[in-house]
C-alpha positions as CSV (number, residue, x, y, z in Angstrom):
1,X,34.7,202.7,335.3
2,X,34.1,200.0,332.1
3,X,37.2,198.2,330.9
4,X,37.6,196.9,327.4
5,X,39.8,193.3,327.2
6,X,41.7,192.4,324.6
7,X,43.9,189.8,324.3
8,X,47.6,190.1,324.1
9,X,49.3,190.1,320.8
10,X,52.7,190.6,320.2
11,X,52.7,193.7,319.4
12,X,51.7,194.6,322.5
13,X,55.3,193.5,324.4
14,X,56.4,196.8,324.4
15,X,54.1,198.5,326.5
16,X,52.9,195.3,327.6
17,X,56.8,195.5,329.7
18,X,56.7,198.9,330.5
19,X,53.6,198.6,332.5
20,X,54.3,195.8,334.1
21,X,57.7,197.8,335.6
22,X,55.8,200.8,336.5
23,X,52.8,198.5,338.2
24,X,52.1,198.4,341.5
25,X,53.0,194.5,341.7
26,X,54.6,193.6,338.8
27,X,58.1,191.7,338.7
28,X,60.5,190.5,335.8
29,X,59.1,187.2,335.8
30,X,55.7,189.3,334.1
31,X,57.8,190.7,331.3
32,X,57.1,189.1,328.3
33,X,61.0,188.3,327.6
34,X,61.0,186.5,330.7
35,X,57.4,184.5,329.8
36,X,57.9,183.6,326.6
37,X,60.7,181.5,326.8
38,X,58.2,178.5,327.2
39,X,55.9,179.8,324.6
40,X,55.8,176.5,323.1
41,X,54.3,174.4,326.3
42,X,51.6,176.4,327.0
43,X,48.5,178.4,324.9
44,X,49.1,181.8,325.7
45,X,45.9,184.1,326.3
46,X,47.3,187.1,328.5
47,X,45.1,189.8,328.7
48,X,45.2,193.4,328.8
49,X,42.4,195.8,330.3
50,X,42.0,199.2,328.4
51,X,40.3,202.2,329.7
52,X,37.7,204.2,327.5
53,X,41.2,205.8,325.5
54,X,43.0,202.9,325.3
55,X,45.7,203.1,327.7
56,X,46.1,199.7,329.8
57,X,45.2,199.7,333.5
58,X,45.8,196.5,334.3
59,X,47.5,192.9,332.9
60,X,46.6,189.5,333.2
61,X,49.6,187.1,332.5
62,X,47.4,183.9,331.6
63,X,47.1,180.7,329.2
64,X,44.6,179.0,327.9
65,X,44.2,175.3,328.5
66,X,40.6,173.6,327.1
67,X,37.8,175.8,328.2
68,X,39.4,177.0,331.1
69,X,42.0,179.9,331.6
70,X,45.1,179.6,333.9
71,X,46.7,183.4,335.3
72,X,49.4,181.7,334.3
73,X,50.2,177.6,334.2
74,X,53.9,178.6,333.5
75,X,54.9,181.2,336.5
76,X,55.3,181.4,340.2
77,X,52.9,183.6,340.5
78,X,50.8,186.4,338.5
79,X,47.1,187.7,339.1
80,X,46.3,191.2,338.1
81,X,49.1,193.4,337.5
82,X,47.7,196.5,338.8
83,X,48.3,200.3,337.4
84,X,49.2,203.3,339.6
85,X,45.9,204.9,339.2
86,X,43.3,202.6,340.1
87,X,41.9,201.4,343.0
88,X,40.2,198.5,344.8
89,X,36.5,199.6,342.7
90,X,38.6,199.5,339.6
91,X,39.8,196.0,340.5
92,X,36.1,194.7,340.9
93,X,34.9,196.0,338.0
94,X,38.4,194.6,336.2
95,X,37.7,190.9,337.2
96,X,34.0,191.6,335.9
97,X,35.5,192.2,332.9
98,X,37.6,189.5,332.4
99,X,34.6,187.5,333.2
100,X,32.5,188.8,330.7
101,X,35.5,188.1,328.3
102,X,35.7,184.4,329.1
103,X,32.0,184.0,328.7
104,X,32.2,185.4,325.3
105,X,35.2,182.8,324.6
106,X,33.6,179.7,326.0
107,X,35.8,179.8,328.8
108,X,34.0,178.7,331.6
109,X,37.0,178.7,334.9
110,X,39.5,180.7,335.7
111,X,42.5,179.4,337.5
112,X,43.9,182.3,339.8
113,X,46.8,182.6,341.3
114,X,47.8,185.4,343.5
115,X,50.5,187.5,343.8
116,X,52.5,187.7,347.2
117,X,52.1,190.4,349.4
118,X,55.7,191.0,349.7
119,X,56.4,191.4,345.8
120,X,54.6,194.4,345.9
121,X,55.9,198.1,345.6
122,X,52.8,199.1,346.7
123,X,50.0,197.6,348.1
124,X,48.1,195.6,346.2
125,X,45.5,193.1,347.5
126,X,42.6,194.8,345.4
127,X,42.2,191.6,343.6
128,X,41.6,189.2,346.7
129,X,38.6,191.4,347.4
130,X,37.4,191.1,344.0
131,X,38.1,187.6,344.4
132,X,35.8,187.5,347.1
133,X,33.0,189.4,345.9
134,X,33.1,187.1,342.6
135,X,32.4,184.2,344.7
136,X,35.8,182.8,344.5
137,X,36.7,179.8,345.7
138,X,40.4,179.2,347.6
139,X,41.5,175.6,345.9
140,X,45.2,175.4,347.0
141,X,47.3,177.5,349.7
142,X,51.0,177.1,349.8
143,X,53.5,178.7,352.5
144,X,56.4,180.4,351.6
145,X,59.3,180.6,354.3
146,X,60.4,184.3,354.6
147,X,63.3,186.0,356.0
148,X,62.6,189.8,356.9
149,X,64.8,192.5,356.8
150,X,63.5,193.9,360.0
151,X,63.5,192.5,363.2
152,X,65.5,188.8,361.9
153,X,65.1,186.0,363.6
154,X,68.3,184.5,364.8
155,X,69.9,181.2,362.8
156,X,69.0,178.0,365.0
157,X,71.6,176.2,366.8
158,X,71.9,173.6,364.3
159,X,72.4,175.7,360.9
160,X,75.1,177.8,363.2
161,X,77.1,174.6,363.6
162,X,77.1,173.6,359.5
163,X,78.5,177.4,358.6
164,X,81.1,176.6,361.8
165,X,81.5,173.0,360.0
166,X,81.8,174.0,356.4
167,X,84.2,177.1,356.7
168,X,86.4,174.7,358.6
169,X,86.2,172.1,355.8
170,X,87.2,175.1,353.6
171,X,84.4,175.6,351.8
172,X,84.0,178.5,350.0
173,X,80.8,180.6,348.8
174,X,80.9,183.1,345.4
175,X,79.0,184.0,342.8
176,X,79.5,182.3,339.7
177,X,78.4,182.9,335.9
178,X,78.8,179.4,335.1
179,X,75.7,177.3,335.6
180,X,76.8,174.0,334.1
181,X,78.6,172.6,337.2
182,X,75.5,173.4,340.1
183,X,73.3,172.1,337.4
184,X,74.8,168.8,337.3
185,X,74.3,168.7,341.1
186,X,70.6,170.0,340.7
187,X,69.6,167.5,338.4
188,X,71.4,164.6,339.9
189,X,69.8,165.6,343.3
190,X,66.2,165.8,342.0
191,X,65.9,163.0,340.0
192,X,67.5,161.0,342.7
193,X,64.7,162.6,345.3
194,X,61.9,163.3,342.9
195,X,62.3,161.6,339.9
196,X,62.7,164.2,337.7
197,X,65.0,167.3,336.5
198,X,65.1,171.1,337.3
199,X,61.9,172.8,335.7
200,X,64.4,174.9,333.3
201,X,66.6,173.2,331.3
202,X,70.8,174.7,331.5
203,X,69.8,176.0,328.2
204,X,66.7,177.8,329.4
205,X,68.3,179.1,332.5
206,X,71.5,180.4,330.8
207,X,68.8,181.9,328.2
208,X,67.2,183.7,331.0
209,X,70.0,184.5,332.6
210,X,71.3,186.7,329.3
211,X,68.2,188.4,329.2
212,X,68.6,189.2,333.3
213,X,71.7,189.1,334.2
214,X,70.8,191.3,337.3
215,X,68.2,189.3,338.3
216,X,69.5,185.9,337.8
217,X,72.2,185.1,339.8
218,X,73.9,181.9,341.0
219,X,75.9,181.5,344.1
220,X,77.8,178.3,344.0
221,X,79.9,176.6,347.0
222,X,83.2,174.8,346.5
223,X,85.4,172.4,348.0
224,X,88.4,172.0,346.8
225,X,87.8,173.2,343.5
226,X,84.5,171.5,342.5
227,X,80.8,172.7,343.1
228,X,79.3,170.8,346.3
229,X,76.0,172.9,346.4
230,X,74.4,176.0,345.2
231,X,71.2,178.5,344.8
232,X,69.8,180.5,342.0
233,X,68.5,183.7,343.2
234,X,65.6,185.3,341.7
235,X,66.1,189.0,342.6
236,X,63.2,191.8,342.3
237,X,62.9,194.8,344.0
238,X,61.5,193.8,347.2
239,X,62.4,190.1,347.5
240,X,65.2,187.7,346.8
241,X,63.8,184.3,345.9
242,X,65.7,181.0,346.2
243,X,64.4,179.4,342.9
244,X,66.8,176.1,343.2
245,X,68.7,174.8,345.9
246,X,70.9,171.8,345.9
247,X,73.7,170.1,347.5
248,X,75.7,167.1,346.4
249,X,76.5,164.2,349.3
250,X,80.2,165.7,349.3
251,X,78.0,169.3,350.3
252,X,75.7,168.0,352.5
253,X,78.2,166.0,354.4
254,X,80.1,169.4,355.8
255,X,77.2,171.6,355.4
256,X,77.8,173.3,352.6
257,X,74.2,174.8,351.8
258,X,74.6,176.3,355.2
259,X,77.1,178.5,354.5
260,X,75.8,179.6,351.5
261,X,72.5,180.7,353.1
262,X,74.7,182.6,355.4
263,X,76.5,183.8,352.7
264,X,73.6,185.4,351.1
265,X,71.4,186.4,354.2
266,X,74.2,188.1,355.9
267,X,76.3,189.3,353.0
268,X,74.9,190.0,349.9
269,X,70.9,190.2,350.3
270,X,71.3,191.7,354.2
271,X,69.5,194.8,353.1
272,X,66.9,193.6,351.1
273,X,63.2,193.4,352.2
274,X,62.7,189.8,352.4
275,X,64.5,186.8,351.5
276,X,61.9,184.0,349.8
277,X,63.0,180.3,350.3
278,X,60.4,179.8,348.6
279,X,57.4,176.8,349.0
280,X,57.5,173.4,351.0
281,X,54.4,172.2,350.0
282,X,52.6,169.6,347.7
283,X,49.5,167.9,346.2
284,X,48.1,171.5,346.4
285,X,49.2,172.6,349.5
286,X,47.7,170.2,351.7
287,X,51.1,168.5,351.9
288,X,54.0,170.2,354.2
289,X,57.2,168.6,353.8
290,X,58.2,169.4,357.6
291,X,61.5,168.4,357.1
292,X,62.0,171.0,354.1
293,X,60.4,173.8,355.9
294,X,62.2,173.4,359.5
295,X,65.5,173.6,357.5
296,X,64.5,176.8,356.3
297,X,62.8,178.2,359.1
298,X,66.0,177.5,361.0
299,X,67.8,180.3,358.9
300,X,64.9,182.5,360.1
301,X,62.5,182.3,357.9
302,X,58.4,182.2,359.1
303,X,55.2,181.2,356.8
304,X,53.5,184.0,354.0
305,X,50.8,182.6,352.7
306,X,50.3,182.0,348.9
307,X,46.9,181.5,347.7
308,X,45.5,180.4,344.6
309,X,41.6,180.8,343.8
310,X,38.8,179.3,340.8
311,X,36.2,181.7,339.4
312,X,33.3,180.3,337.4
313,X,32.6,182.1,335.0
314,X,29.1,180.7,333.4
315,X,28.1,181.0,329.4
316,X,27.5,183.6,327.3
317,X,23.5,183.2,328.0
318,X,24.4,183.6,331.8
């Protein structure tokens, strides 16, 4: 099968959306009320693949940056979004397209980024083989450390003793729909590790947050009536994804982040599929903060691999 691309426009948002929730791989963070939030910081150029009637049969969540195109700069993750109906021939013949496209545009790379396996309704790893018949090549690989629903690790030792040590202290884990407090402790503890804020402003999250409220959710632990540590949950179908974590000294001291991980992997997200902490990696992956990922391998959690990939993509006279 051909594919027509065109780009996205926003017109499109509407069915843009309802594909992406009937898609194989699609989550909330591909909606377009859910990407647009940073529309001014990045160039968008998503893209949408149209059969010989029109209908879409795929997505590709992307910006443009020079003469090169990013799937997309401002997400966690989004490759394809793949329909229903196709299949792994479909998703060669896809990328080819979007090829063609950039060569038409004078956009000579494309900056891939895959989706993780275990966001997927249904399998969808069409695109890595496409990937590889296009001559990709793998440029960064992070790890995510992820708690299964099945067959769960026990906590180590060491992450038993904080929940024993914070419930003692009498800390206490709940949801909360206030985000100000935990984001004066996320802030503070990021800029005094890292130099620099959360990604999302409070204004951005609490934006986000009215446009998701069910997948958006902040679990905040207190002591004595004030915040000493928290996580904001990212929830799709399949996975729960720690999108911040933070504790304050006062937290830390009686380990309060702990007993919010215990909280949430054996109360409230005990059913789900997997449970993402999320990446411990930097300058591209060939960095692993041990000490980040051993904390969260102690809960349980073991590596899934997250790869990104760069397509050339030649000239129009190619």
């Amino acid at each position: 099968m051909s594919f027509e691309v065109a780009r996205y426009a926003a017109t499109d948002a509407a069915r843009w959306d309802a594909f992406v929730r009937d898609s194989r791989n699609g989550t909330f963070l591909l909606e377009r009320s859910f990407m647009d939030y940073h529309a001014d910081r990045f160039e968008d150029h998503s893209l949408l693949l149209l059969d010989g009637e029109g209908r879409i049969c795929a997505l590709l969540p992307a910006n443009r940056a020079g003469d090169e195109l990013h799937s997309h700069a401002g997400l966690s993750y989004g490759g394809l979004v793949l329909g229903r109906r196709g299949g792994t021939a479909d998703a060669i013949a896809m990328l080819e397209a979007v090829r063609g496209y950039m060569r038409a545009h004078a956009l000579v790379r494309l900056h891939y980024k895959t989706i993780p396996w275990i966001y997927h309704r249904q399998p969808a790893e069409d695109d890595r083989y496409a990937l590889f018949r296009a001559d990709a090549a793998l440029t960064r690989r992070d790890v995510l450390a992820v708690v299964p629903r099945e067959d769960r690790l026990r906590f180590q030792e060491r992450r038993t003793r904080g929940v024993k040590t914070a419930r003692r202290a009498g800390v206490i884990v709940e949801e909360s729909l206030d985000f100000a407090p935990f984001w004066s402790v996320l802030d503070a503890t990021l800029r005094a590790r890292h130099g620099v804020g959360p990604v999302h402003s409070l204004a951005e999250i609490e934006l986000l947050r009215s446009r998701f409220p069910e997948r958006i959710r902040l679990f905040s632990a207190t002591l004595e009536g004030g915040v000493v540590a928290g996580a904001v949950v990212f929830e799709t179908e399949r996975v729960a994804h720690v999108q911040y974590i933070a504790a304050a000294p006062a937290g830390r001291d009686v380990g309060a982040l702990d007993a919010v991980f215990d909280h949430l992997l054996g109360s409230v997200y005990r059913d789900k599929p997997y449970f993402d902490f999320g990446i411990s990696n930097e300058d591209q992956g060939r960095t692993l903060n041990v000490g980040l990922i051993e904390q969260k391998e102690g809960f349980g959690a073991r590596a899934v691999a997250h790869d990104y990939y760069t397509v050339t993509c030649g000239t129009a006279n190619d």
